[in-house]
N, C-alpha and C positions, 0 to 999 in steps of 0.2 A: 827262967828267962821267957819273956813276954814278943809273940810274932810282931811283927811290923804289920799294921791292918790289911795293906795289900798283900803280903805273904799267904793270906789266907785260900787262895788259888788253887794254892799246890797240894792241899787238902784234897781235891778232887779227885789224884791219881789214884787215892787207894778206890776209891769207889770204882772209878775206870775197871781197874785192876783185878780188883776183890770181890765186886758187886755186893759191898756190904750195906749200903744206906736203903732207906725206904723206898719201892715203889706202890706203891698207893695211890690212888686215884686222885687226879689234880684236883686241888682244891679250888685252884684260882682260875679264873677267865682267861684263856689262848686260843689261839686263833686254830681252826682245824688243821691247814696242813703241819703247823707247829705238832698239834694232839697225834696226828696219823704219824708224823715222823717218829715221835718216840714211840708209840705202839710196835712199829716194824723193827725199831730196835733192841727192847727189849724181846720179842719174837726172836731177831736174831741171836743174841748174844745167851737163849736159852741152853743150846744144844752146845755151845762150850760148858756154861754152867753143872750141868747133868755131866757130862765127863770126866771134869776136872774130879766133884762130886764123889764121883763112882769111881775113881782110878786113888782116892784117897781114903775112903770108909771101907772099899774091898779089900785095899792094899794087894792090888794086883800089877804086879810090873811086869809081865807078859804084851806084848802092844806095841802102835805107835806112841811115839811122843807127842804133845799138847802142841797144836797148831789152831792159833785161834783167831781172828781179826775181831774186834768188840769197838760198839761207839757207843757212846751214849751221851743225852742232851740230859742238861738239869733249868729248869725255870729260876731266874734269879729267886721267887719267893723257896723253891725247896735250898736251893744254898742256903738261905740266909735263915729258915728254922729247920728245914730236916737234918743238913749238913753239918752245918757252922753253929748250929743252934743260939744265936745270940753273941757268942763269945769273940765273934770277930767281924770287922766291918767287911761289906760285900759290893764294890763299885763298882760292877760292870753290872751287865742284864743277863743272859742265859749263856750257856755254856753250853760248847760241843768239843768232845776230847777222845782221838781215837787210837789204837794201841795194837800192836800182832802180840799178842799173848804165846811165850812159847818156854813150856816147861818139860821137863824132861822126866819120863811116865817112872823110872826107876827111886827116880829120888821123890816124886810127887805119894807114890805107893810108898814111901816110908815114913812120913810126915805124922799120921797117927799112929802107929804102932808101939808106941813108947818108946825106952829108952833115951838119948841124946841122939839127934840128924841132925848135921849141918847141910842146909840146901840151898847151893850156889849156883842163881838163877841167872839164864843166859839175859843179854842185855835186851831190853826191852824200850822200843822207841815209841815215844809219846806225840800227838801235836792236839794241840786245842785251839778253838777260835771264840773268844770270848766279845760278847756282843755289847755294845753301849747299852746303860738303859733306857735311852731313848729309842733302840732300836736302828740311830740312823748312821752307824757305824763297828767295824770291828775290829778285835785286836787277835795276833797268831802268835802264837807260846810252841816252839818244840823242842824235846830234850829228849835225856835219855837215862835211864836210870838201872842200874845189875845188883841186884839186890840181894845179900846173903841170908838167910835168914836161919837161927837156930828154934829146934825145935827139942822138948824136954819133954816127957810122960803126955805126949800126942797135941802138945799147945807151943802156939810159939811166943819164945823167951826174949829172941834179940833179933835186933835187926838192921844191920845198915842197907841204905840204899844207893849210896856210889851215884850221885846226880853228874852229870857230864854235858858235854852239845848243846848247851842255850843257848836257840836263837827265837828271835822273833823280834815283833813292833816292842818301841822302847819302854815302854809302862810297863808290858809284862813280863818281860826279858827283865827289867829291873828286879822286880816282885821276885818270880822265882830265882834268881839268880842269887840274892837276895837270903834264901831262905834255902838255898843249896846249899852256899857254902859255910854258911851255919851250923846245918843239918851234917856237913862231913867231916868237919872239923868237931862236932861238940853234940851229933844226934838230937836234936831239937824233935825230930819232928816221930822220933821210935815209938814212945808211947800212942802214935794216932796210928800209925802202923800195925801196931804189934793189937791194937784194938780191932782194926777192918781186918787183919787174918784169921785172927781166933773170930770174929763175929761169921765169917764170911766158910767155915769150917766147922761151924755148930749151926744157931739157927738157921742163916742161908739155904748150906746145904736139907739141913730136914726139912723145907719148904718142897723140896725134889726127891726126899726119900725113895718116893714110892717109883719111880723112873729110873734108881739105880742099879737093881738085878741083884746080882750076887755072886 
């Protein structure tokens, strides 16, 4: 089953979520405060990373629980080859989509360790403002998504995402609305899922190895 070109949107949550796609140095021409804004974001959104990281390759469940606020902007050109690589059309211009990340250290410290975990994550509220590409207007998408995820020999296997609360402007309320109730009924969207987990669980994290302790 083939998305609807605007359904391609909702693609972005696992990035939000996961922090699995590229940051690599903009290739294309943006205006500085655009360039400063993401810099301070991926600055922020480090010290969740390193945590989550370290409370999952320790497999320490001793702690608090994962409390995290993350945002991050994508330039329409990274959508449309970092992200989407081709596969899907991408009608608006850059994206900003922010999210409290909250998982719980017990179940997070079991995730690799093999055997079978099911880990049934608390609900997690999303909103995005996705920009024209002229720049000279914007659209707001927010939802929410509680996500089960199983995990088999320290990789995860399955994944529903339980999508709920869409509101926003009508284009993108349509889009993912669109591509929720697809995704609950008939899991459209697991395989992109079950990609940014494991991506974001293997090379991600060893980008931060050396900041997790032990």
């Amino acid at each position: 089953m083939r998305f609807k070109p605007t359904d391609a949107c909702v693609l972005v949550v696992f990035a939000l979520l996961w922090g699995t796609f590229s940051e690599t140095a903009l290739s294309q021409e943006i205006d500085k405060a655009l360039k400063e804004r993401m810099e301070k974001e991926k600055a922020d959104r480090h010290g969740c990373k390193v945590l989550i990281c370290g409370i999952a390759r320790n497999k320490k469940a001793e702690g608090e629980d994962v409390a995290c606020g993350v945002v991050q902007t994508w330039t329409m050109s990274e959508l449309k080859e970092q992200i989407l690589g081709g596969s899907f059309n991408w009608p608006w211009g850059n994206a900003q989509c922010k999210a409290d990340i909250r998982l719980e250290r017990k179940v997070l410290a079991q995730v690799l360790a093999g055997g079978t975990v099911e880990a049934k994550l608390a609900k997690h509220a999303v909103s995005c403002t996705l920009d024209q590409k002229d720049g000279a207007d914007k659209y707001s998408i927010s939802f929410t998504i509680q996500p089960n995820v199983t995990f088999a020999n320290g990789k995860a296997t399955k994944v529903v995402l339980n999508w709920s609360d869409i509101e926003g402007s009508a284009l993108a309320k349509g889009a993912v609305w669109s591509a929720a109730t697809l995704d609950n009924n008939l899991g459209i969207l697991e395989g992109a899922a079950l990609r940014a987990i494991n991506a974001f669980f293997g090379p991600k994290c060893d980008e931060v190895k050396d900041e997790l302790g032990n």
